[in-house]
C-alpha positions in Angstrom: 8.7 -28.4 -34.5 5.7 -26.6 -35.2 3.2 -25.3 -32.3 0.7 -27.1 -33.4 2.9 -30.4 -33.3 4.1 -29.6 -30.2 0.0 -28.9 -28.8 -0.5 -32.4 -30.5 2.3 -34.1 -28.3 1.3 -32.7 -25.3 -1.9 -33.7 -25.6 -1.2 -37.2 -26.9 1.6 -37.7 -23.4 -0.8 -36.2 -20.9 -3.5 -39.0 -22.1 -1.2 -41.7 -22.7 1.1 -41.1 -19.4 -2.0 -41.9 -17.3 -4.1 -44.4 -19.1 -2.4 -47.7 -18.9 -1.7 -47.8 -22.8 2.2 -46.9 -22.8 3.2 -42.7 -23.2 6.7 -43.5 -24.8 5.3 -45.7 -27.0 2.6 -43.7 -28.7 4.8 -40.7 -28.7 7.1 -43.0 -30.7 4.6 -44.1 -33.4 3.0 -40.5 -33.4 6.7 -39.4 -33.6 7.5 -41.6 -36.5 4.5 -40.6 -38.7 5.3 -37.2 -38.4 8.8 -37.5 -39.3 10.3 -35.3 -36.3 13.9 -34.7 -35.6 15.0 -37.5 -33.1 17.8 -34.8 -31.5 15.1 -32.6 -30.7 12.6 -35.0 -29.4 14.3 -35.7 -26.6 14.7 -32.3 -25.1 11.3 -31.7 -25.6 10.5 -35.0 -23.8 11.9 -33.4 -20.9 8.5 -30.8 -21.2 6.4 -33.1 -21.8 7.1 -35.0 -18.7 7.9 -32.2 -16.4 4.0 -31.8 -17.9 3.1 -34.8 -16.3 5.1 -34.7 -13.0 3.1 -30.9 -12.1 0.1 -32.9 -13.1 0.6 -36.1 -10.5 1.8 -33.8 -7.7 -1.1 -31.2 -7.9 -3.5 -33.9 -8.5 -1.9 -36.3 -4.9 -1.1 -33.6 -3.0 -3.1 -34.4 0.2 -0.9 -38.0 -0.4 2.2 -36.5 -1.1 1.3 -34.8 2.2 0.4 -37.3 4.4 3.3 -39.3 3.9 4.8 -37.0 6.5 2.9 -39.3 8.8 2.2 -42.2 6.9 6.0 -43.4 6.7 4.5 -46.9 5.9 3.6 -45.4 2.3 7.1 -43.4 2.0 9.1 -46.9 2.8 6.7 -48.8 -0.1 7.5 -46.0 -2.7 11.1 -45.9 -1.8 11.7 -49.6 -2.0 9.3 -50.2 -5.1 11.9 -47.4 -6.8 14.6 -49.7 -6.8 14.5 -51.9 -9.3 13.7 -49.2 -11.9 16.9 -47.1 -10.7 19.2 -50.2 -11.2 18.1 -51.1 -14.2 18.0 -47.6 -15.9 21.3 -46.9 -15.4 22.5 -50.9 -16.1 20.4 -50.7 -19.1 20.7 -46.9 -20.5 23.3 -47.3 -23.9 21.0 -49.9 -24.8 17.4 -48.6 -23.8 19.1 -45.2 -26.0 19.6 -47.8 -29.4 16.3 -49.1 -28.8 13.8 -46.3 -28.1 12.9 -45.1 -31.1 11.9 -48.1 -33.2 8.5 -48.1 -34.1 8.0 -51.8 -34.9 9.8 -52.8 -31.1 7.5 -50.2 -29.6 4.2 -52.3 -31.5 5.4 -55.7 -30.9 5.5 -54.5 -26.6 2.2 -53.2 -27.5 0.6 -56.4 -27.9 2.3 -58.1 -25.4 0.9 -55.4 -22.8 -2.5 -56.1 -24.0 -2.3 -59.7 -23.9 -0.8 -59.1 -20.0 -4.2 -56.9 -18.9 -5.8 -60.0 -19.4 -4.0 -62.6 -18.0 -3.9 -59.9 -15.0 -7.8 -59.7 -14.5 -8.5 -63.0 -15.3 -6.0 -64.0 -11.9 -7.4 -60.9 -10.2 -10.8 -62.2 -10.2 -9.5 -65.4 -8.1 -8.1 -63.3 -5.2 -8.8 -62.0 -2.4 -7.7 -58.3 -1.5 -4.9 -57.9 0.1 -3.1 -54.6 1.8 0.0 -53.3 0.6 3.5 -55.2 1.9 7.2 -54.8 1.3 7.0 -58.2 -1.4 3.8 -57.0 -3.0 4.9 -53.2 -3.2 8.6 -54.7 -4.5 7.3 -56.8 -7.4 5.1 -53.9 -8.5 8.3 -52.1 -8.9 10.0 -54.9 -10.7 6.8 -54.7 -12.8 7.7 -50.5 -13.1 11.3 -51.5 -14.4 10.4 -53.9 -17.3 8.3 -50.4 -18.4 11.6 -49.1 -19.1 11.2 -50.5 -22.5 9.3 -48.5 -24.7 5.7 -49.7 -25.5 5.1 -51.3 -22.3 3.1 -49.0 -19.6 4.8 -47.8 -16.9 1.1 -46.9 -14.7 -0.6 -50.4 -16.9 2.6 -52.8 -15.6 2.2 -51.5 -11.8 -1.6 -51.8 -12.0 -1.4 -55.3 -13.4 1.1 -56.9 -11.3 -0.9 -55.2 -8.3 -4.2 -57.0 -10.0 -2.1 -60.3 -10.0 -1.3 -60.2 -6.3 -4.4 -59.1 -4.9 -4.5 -55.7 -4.5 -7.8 -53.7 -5.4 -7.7 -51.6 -8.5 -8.4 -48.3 -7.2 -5.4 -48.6 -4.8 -3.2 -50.4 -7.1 -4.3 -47.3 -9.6 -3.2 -44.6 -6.8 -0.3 -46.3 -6.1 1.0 -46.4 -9.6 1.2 -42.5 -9.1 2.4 -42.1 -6.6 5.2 -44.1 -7.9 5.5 -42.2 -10.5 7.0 -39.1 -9.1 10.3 -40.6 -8.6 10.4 -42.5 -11.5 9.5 -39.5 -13.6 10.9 -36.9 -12.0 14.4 -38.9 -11.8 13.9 -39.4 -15.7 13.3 -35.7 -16.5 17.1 -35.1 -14.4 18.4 -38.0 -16.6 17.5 -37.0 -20.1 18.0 -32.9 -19.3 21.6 -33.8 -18.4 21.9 -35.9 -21.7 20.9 -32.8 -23.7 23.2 -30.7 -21.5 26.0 -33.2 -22.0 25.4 -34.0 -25.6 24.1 -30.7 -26.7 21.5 -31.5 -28.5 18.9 -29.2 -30.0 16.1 -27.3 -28.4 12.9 -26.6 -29.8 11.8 -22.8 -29.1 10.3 -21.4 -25.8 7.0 -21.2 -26.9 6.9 -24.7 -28.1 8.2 -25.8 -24.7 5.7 -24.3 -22.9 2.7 -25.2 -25.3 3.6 -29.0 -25.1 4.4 -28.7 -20.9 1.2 -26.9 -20.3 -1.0 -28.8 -22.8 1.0 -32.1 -20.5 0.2 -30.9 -17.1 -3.6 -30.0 -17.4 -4.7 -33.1 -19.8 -2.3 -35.0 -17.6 -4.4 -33.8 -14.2 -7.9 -34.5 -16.4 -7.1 -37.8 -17.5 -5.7 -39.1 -13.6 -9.0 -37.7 -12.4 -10.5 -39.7 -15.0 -9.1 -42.8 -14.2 -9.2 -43.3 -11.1 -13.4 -43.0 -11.6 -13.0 -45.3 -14.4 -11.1 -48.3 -12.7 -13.4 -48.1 -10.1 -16.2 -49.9 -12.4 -14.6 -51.1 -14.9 -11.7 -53.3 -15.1 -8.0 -53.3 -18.0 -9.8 -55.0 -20.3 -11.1 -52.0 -22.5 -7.4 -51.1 -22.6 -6.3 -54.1 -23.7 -8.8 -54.1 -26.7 -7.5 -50.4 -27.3 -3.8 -51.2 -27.3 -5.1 -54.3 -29.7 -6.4 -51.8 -32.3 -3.7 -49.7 -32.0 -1.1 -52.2 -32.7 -3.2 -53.0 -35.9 -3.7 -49.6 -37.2 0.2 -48.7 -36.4 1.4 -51.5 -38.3 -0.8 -50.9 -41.2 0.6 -47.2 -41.6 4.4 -47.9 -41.0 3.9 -50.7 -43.7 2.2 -48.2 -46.0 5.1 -45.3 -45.3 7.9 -48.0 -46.3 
C-alpha cells in the first residue's frame, strides 16, 4: 500500500464514517477498484478507525463528560450497545465471508437509500419525543443490522430515531455517541484477529498517514453534520447513495 493510497483511505473513512452513507462499504468498493491486498486491509482498518474513534471523542467531549452526571445518557448508550455486541460475536465467521463483496456491499446500498426515505416520510407524521429505554433499544437494534457491510452504522441509528420521533439533531448526536463503544470494541476485535491470525502490516508511516488523515476529516465532517441535519433532512443522502450504487455497478461490470 502506497502513501498516497493510504491518504486516499483515510480520507474516504473519515467522510464516510460520519455522513450516513455506509464507511465499510465505500472502503469496500474503493478497495475493490484498487485491487488492495485483503490480508492487509484489515490491519489497516484498525487505523482508520482508531482515526475515527480520536475524532468522535475530541469532537463530544463536554458529552463524554457530562455523563459523569447525566447517568440517564450512560444507561441509554449501554443498553442501545447490546444488540450490536450479541450479534457481532453470533454473527462474526459469517460477517468475515461476507465483508468484502463488492456487489453485497451495492445491493445494502440501495436498500439504505430507499430506508432514508421511508424514515422521513414517517418522521414528518410525529411528534418529538425524548429519549427512553424502547426508543434508545430499537436504535441499537437499528446499530446491529449495520453490521453488514453497506448499510450505515450513524444512517441506521439516525433513521430509526427519525421513525420513532426523535428530532434529527439529537437522534444525530446520539448516533456518536454510540459509536464509541461500537467502534472502539471493533478496533479490539479486529487487532486481535491480526494478532491471532498474523496477518500483514502495512508500514508505520502508512499507519499513521491513513489514522491521522481519519481523525481530523473525521472531526470536520461530524462538525459538518450536525449543522447540516439541522436544515436539511436524509434525503440528499439517499439520492447520493442512489448514484453511488449506479456508478459502482457500472465500474465492477466494466473490470469483469
Amino acid at each position: 500500500m502506497t502513501l498516497f493510497q493510504s491518504f486516499l483511505l483515510g480520507l474516504l473513512q473519515g467522510f464516510t464514517e460520519f455522513l450516513p452513507i455506509s464507511s465499510s462499504g465505500h472502503l469496500v468498493l474503493l478497495e475493490s477498484i484498487l485491487k488492495l491486498k485483503v490480508d492487509e486491509l484489515k490491519s489497516f482498518d484498525v487505523a482508520l478507525h482508531a482515526g475515527s474513534l480520536v475524532a468522535i471523542m475530541t469532537y463530544f467531549w463536554k458529552d463524554l463528560w457530562g455523563l459523569l452526571k447525566n447517568w440517564k445518557l450512560g444507561a441509554y448508550i449501554l443498553v442501545a450497545t447490546i444488540p450490536a455486541v450479541i450479534a457481532g460475536f453470533t454473527l462474526e465467521n459469517w460477517l468475515d465471508e461476507i465483508f468484502r463483496d463488492p456487489k453485497l456491499v451495492l445491493s445494502m446500498l440501495g436498500i439504505l437509500a430507499l430506508f432514508f426515505l421511508i424514515a422521513e416520510y414517517l418522521h414528518s407524521d410525529k411528534k418529538p419525543i425524548p429519549f427512553n429505554l424502547k426508543n434508545t433499544f430499537i436504535m441499537g437494534l437499528a446499530q446491529a443490522v449495520a453490521l453488514i457491510p453497506g448499510i450505515s452504522r450513524s444512517g441506521s441509528v439516525i433513521g430509526m430515531g427519525l421513525m420513532q420521533g426523535i428530532k434529527r439533531e439529537e437522534a444525530a448526536k446520539f448516533s456518536f455517541l454510540l459509536g464509541i463503544p461500537a467502534i472502539g470494541g471493533a478496533i479490539l476485535l479486529t487487532a486481535f484477529k491480526v494478532y491471532r491470525e498474523q496477518e500483514l502490516l502495512p508500514g508505520w508511516d502508512v499507519v499513521l498517514v491513513g489514522f491521522s488523515v481519519s481523525a481530523v476529516v473525521g472531526y470536520l465532517t461530524i462538525a459538518f453534520l450536525m449543522r447540516f441535519l439541522k436544515t436539511h433532512s436524509l434525503r440528499v443522502f439517499a439520492i447520493y447513495l442512489g448514484i453511488v450504487v449506479l456508478s459502482g455497478s457500472l465500474i465492477i461490470s466494466l473490470q469483469n
